[in-house]
C-alpha positions in Angstrom: -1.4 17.5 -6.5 -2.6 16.0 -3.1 -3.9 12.1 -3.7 -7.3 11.6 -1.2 -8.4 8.6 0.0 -7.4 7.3 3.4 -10.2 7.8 6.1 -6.8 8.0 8.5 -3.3 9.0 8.7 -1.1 8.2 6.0 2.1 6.6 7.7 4.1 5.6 4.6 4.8 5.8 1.3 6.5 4.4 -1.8 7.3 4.4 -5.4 7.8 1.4 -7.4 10.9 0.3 -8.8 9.4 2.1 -12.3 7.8 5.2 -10.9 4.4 3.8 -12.8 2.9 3.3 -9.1 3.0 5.1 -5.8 1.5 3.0 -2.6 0.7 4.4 0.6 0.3 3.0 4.0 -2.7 4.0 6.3 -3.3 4.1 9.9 -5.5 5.6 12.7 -8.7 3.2 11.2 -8.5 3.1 8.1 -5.8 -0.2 7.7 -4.9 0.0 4.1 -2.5 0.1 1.2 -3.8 2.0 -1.4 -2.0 2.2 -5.1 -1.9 5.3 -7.5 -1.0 6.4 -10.6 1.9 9.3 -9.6 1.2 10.8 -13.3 -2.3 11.3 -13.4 -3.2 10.8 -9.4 -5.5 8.1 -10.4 -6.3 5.4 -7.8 -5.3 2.4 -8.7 -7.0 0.3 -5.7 -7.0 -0.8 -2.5 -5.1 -3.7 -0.6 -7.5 -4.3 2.6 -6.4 -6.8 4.6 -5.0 -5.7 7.9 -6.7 -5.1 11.2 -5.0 -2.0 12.6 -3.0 1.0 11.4 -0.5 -0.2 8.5 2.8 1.5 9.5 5.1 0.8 6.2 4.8 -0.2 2.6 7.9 -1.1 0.2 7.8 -2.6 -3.1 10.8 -5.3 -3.8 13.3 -4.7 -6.6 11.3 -5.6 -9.3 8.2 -4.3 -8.5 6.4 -7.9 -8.7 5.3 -7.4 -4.6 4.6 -5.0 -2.2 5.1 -5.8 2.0 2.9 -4.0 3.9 3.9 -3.7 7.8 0.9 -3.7 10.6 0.1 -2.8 14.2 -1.7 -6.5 13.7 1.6 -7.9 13.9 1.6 -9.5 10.2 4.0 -8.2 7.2 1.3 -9.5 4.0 2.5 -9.6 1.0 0.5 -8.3 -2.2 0.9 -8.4 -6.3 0.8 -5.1 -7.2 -1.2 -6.1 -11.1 -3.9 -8.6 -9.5 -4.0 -6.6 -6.0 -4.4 -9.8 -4.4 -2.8 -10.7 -0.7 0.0 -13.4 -2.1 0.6 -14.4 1.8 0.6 -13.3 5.8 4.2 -13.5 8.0 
């Protein structure tokens, strides 16, 4: 299936440790994360936080965070359960 949602270029994307979520990383205006459900293509949410085109995403071994890299020049960090920005480097 093909997952919709980003108003821009997707750039990036990755599973979690589990498989349970997929995130991708969008650019060209739309400056998001967005997290879905790989099984049933459900979207999860969406991390908003950057100012400009988000141009990688990873998850860290254990699934607890997700880095998203910007254009902006900040790596934020996010809890993939709460969807809440956990900090800005």
């Amino acid at each position: 299936g093909t997952l919709r949602g980003h108003s821009g270029g997707v750039l990036s994307v990755t599973f979690s440790p589990d498989g349970s979520l997929l995130a991708s990383a969008g650019g060209y205006g739309d400056n998001t994360v967005r997290l879905w459900d790989p099984r049933t293509q459900e979207h999860k949410g969406t991390l908003r936080g950057h100012s400009n085109t988000v141009a990688s995403v990873a998850f860290n071994n254990d699934g607890t965070l997700i880095a998203s890299g910007s254009w902006d020049n900040t790596v934020r960090l996010w809890d993939p359960t709460t969807m809440e920005e956990k900090g800005t480097l």
